[in-house]
Each structure stands twice: as C-alpha cells, then as structure tokens.
N, C-alpha and C positions, 0 to 999 in steps of 0.2 A: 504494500500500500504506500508507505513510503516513497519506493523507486518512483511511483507512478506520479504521486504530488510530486515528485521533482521535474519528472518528464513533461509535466502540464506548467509546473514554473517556469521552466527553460523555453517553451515554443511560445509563452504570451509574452516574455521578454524578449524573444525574435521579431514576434509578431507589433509589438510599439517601435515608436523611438526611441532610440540608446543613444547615449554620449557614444561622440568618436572615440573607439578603442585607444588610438594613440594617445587623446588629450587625455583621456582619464588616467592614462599608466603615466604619464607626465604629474597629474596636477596628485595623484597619492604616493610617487616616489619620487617625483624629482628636487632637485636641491635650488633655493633661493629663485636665481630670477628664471630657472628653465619653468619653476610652478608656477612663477607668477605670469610667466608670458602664457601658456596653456591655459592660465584661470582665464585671462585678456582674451585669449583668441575663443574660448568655448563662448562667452560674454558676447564676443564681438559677432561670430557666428549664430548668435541666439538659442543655444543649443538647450532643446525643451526637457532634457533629463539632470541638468545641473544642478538643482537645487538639490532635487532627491539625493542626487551623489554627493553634496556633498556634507548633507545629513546623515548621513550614511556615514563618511569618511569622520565626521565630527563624533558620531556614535561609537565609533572604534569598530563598525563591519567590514570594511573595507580593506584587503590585502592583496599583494602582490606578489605574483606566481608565473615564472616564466617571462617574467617583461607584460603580463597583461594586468590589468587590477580588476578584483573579482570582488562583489558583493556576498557578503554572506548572510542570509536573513535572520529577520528580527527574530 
C-alpha cells in the first residue's frame, strides 16, 4: 500500500509544475552568491513551485542526492 501512495505521489508531481531541476539543486546546495543568483533567476522566471520549495527547504525536507534536490514529505 505504501509503494502504491508513493507511485500516485510521484506521477501528480510529474503531472504539475516543478521548479527547474537545476535551480532547485542550486538554491538547496549551493554556496553564497551561486544560491542567490538561482533564488534571482527562479524569481525572475516566475517559477510557480518556489514558494513550496522553499518551505520545504526552511522545514529541513529538502536534501540532496546525486546533484539533484529531493523533497521529502511532510
């Protein structure tokens, strides 16, 4: 039952808008001004998942794996 709630989490996460992969593994690993120009360009871009991430990232869900940055749920 589990696997399953995850398989249905992962395809409506497909299925929205996400933060660009890059900016996100940018703005939760990167150092001084590489975060600040990613927070700039997702801002500048209007990118409609930003807030979430980085409530997310402020919650301590947020980690980075392989150069990508992964939410982990609430």
């Amino acid at each position: 039952m589990r696997s399953l709630l995850g398989l249905l989490l992962m395809l409506a996460a497909f299925s929205c808008h996400a933060l660009a992969p890059d900016l996100a593994a940018k703005i939760a690993a990167g150092e001084g001004d590489e975060r600040v120009a990613a927070l700039n360009e997702a801002v500048a871009k209007g990118e409609p998942q930003l807030a979430e991430f980085l409530h997310a990232l402020q919650d301590g869900r947020v980690r980075v794996k392989d150069g990508k940055a992964l939410i982990d749920a609430p």
